[in-house]
C-alpha positions as CSV (number, residue, x, y, z in Angstrom):
1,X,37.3,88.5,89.9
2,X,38.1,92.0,89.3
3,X,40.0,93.9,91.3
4,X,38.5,96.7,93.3
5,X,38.9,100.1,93.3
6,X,40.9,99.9,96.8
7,X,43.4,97.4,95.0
8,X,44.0,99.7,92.2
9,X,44.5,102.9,95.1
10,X,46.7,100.8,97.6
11,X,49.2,99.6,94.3
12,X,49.1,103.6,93.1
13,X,50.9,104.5,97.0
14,X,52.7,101.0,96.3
15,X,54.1,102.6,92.9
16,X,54.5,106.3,94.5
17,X,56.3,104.9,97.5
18,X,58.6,103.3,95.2
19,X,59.4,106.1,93.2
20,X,60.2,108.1,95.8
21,X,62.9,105.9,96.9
22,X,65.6,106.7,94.4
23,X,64.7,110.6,95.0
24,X,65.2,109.9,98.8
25,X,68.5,108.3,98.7
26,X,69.5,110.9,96.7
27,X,68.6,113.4,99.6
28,X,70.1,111.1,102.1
29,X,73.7,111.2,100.2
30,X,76.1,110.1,101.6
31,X,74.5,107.7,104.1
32,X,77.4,105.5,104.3
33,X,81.3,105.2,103.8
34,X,82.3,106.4,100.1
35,X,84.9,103.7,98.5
36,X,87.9,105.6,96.7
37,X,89.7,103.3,94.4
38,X,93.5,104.3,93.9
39,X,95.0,101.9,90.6
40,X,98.2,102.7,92.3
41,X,100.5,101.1,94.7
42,X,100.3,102.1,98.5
43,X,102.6,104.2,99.2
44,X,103.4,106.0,95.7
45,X,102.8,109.5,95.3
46,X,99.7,109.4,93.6
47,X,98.5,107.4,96.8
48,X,99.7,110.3,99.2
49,X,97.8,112.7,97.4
50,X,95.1,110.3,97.2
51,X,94.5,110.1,100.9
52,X,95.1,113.5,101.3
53,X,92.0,114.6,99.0
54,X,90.0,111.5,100.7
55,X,90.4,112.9,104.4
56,X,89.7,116.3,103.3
57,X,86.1,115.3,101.4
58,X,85.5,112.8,104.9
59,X,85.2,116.0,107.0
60,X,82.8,117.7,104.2
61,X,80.7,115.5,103.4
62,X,80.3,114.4,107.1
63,X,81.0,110.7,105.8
64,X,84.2,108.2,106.1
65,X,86.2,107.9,102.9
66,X,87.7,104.5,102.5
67,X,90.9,104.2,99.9
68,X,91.2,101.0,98.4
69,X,94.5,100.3,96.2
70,X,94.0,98.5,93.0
71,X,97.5,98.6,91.6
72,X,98.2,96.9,87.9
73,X,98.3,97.1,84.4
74,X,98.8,100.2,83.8
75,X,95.5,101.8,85.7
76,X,93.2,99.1,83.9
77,X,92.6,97.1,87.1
78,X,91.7,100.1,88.8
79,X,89.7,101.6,86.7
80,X,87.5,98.4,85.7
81,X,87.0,98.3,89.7
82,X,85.9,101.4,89.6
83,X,83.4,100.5,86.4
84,X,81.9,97.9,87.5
85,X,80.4,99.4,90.8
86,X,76.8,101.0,91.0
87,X,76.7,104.0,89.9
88,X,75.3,105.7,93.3
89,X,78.1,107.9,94.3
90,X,79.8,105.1,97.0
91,X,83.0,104.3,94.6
92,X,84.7,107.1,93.6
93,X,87.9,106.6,91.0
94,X,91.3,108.5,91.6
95,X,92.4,109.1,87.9
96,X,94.7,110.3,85.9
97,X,96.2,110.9,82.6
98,X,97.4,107.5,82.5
99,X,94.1,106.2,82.0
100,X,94.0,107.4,78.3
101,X,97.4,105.9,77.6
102,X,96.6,102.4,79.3
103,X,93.2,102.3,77.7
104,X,95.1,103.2,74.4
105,X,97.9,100.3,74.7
106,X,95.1,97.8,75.5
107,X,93.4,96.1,73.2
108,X,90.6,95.2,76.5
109,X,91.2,97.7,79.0
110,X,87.6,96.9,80.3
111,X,86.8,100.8,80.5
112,X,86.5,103.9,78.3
113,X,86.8,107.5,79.5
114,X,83.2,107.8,78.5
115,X,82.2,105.6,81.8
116,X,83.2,108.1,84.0
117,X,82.8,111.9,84.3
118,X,85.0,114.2,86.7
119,X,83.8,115.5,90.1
120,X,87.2,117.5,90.9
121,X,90.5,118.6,89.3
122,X,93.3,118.0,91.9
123,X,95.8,119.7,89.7
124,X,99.4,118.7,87.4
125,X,102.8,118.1,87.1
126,X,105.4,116.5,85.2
127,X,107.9,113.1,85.1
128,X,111.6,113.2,86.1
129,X,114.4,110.8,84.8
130,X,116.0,109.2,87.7
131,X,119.0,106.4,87.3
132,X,120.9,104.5,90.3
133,X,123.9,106.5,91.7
134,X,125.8,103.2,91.1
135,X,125.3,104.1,87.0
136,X,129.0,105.5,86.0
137,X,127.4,109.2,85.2
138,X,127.3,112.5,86.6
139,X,124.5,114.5,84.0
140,X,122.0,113.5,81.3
141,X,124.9,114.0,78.6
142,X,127.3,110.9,80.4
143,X,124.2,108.9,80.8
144,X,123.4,109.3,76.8
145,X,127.1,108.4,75.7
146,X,127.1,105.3,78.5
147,X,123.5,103.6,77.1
148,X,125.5,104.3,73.3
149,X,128.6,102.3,74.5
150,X,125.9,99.8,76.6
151,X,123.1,98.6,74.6
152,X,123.1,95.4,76.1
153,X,123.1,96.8,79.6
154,X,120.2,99.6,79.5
155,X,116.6,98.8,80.6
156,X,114.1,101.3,82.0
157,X,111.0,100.8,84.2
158,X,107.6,101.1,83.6
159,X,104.2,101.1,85.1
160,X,102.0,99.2,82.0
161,X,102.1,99.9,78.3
162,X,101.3,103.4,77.2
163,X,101.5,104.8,80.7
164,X,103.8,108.1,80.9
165,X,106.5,105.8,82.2
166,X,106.7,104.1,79.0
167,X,106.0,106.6,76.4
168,X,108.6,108.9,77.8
169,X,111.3,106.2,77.8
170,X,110.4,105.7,74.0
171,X,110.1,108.8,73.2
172,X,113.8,109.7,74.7
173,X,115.2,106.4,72.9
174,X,114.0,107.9,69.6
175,X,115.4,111.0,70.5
176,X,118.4,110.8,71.8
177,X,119.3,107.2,69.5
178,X,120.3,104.7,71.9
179,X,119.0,101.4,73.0
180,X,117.2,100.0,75.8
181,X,114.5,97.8,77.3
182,X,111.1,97.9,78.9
183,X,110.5,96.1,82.3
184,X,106.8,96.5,83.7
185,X,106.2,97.0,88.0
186,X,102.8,97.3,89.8
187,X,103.8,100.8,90.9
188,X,106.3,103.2,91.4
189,X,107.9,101.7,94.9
190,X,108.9,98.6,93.2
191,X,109.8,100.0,90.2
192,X,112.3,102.9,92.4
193,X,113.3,99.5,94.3
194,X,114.5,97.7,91.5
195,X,116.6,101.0,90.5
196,X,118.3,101.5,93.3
197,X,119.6,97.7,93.0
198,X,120.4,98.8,89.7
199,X,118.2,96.2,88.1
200,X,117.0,99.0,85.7
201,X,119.0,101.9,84.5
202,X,115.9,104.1,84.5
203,X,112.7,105.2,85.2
204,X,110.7,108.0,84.9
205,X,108.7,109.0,88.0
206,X,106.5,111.8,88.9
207,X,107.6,114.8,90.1
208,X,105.8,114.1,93.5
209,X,107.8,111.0,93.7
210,X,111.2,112.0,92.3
211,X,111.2,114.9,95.3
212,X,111.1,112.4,97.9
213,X,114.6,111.2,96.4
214,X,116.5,114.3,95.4
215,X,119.0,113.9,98.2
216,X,119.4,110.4,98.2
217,X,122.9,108.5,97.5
218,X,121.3,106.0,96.0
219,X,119.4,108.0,92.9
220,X,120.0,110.6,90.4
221,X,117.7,113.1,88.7
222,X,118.8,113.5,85.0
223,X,116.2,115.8,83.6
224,X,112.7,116.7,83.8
225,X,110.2,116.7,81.2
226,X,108.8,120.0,81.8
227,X,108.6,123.2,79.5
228,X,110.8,125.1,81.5
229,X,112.3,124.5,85.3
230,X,109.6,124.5,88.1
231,X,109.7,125.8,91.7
232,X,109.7,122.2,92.8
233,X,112.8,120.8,91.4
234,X,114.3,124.2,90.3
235,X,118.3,122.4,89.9
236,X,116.7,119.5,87.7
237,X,117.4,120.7,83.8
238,X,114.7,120.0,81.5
239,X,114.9,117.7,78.6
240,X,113.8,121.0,76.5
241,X,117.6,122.7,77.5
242,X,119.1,119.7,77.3
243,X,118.6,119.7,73.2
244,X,115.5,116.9,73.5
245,X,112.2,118.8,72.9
246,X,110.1,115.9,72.6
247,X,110.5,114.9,75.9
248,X,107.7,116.5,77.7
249,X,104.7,115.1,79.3
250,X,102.4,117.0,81.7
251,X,99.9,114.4,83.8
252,X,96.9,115.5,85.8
253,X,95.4,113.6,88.3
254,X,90.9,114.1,88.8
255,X,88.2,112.4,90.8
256,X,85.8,110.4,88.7
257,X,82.7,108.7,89.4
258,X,79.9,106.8,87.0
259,X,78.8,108.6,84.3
260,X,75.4,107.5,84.9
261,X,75.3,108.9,88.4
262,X,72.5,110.5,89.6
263,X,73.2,114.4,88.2
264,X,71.8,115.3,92.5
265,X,75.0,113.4,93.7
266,X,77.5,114.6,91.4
267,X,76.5,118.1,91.6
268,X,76.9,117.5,95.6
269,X,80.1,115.6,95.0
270,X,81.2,118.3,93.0
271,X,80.1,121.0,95.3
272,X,82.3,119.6,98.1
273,X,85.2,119.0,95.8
274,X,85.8,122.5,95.4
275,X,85.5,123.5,99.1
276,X,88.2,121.0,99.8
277,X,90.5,122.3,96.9
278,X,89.5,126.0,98.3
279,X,91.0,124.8,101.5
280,X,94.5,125.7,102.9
281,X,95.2,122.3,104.1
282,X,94.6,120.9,100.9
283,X,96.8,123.5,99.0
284,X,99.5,122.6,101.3
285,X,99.1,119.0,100.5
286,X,99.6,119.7,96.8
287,X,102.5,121.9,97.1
288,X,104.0,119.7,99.7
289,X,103.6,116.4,96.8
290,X,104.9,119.0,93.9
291,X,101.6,119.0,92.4
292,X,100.4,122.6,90.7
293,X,96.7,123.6,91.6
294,X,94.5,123.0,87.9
295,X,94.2,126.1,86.5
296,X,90.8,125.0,84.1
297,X,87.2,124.2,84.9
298,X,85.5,121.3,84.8
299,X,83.6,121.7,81.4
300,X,87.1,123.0,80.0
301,X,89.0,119.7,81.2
302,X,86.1,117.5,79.6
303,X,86.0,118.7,76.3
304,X,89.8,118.7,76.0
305,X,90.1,114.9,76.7
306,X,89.0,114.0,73.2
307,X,91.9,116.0,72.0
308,X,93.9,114.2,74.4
309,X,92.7,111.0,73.5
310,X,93.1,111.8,69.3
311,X,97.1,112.7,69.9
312,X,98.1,109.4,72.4
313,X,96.4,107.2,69.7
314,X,98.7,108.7,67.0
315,X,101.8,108.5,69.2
316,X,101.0,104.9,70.5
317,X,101.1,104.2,66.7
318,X,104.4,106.8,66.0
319,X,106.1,104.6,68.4
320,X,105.3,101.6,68.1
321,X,104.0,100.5,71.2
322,X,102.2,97.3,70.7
323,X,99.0,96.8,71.6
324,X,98.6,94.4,74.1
């Protein structure tokens, strides 16, 4: 029996109808809550700031942003969460420069920078040595000559192999010639925990997180690995004046979603974006958490991740960080 010609026009609106569909969710964006995966601790700076960008992008898009923390391995766990949802706008990924370095130091991360392509530039800022007060030194120079005289003694904290927390640590053992170990944490709250019990004789946080600890009795704040001294931290010295050049490491922190995301969604995520890092309330947020507003575009931060990417490769290798 052949089909008639009412068969063949009732499956052309079937097909049209169809069509339409993806087009009309695309309109309809967002319809529902927008998942924002955080591969950090609760709690941790990069969390804070997290949130902060999440409840300003809620009241522009109209919609309820819900953080979700996937702390671990560096950001790996994080970041394959992130990869492995649709690719519809609903999950978006809090990243940061310690993507490249954890996808570098893996030999599976489970993700590539190429899955993912940014929808706003929160902004930068750099790591800060920090040792327990109940470490026998006063200044980065004591704390050099003690982990000399105490080889056996020195370990230093670390988020995952590669992250900034590592490679610093490495690259101020080369420098400076002393000895010490790596311990890995989940985050930055245990891994600040486990200094102030003096389980580990360092650790290098952010400069978001190191703030929150500047006049504590139970910390110290060596040096920071900035070019020159910020208006954050202004009475930390940087490793650069301190005769260790090396020891620099500037991290910026984005908003990614799929790469294959429909362009209509991104173009509206990023649209929204920059109203709520045009805001005052955001701006406070980022000086408040020590972060420095991203000076670049979007287009200027994409194409200079394959540089970035090219230069951690070659350092993972200088120093010897095995990949795991």
């Amino acid at each position: 029996m052949k089909p008639s010609r009412r068969s063949f026009a009732l499956l052309g609106v079937a097909a049209a109808l169809m069509s339409a569909l993806p087009a009309q969710a695309q309109d309809n964006y967002p319809s529902r809550p927008i998942r924002v995966v955080v591969p950090y601790t609760p709690g941790a700076s990069t969390d804070v700031i997290s949130r902060a960008f999440a409840d300003e992008m809620g009241k522009v898009l109209g919609q309820t942003m819900i953080v979700e923390n996937k702390p671990g391995a560096g950001t790996a766990i994080g970041s394959q969460t992130a990869k492995q949802a649709p690719a519809d706008g609903y999950t978006i990924l809090f990243g940061s420069s310690t993507m490249i370095s954890t996808m570098l130091a893996l030999k599976e991360p489970g993700y590539a920078m190429e899955d993912f392509t940014p929808i706003a530039m929160l902004g930068d800022q750099f790591y800060v040595l920090m040792v327990p007060a109940a470490l026998p030194v006063n200044n980065f120079k004591e704390f050099v000559e003690y982990a000399k005289k105490n080889p056996t003694k020195m370990n230093y904290g670390m988020l995952g192999p590669g992250s900034p927390s590592h490679v610093l640590a490495e690259r101020l053992k080369t420098s400076a010639k002393f000895e010490w170990q790596d311990i890995a944490f989940r985050g930055g709250t245990p891994a600040v925990q486990a200094l102030m019990s003096n389980d580990v004789q360092g650790y290098f946080a952010t400069q978001t997180f190191a703030m929150t600890f500047k006049d504590s009795d139970k910390l110290k704040l060596m040096g920071i690995g900035s070019e020159e001294r910020g208006q954050f931290l202004p009475e930390v010295p940087t490793f650069k004046e301190l005769g260790y050049e090396g020891v620099v490491e500037q991290s910026w922190y984005a908003m990614f979603v799929r790469s294959n995301t429909p362009k209509p969604i991104v173009d509206k995520l990023r649209a929204a974006s920059a109203q709520v890092m045009k805001s005052p309330a955001m701006a406070e947020h980022l000086k408040t958490n020590g972060l420095s507003p991203y000076k670049g575009t979007i287009p200027s931060f994409e194409a200079s991740l394959e540089k970035e990417i090219k230069e951690k490769a070659e350092e993972t290798k200088r120093l010897g960080i095995v990949v795991q």
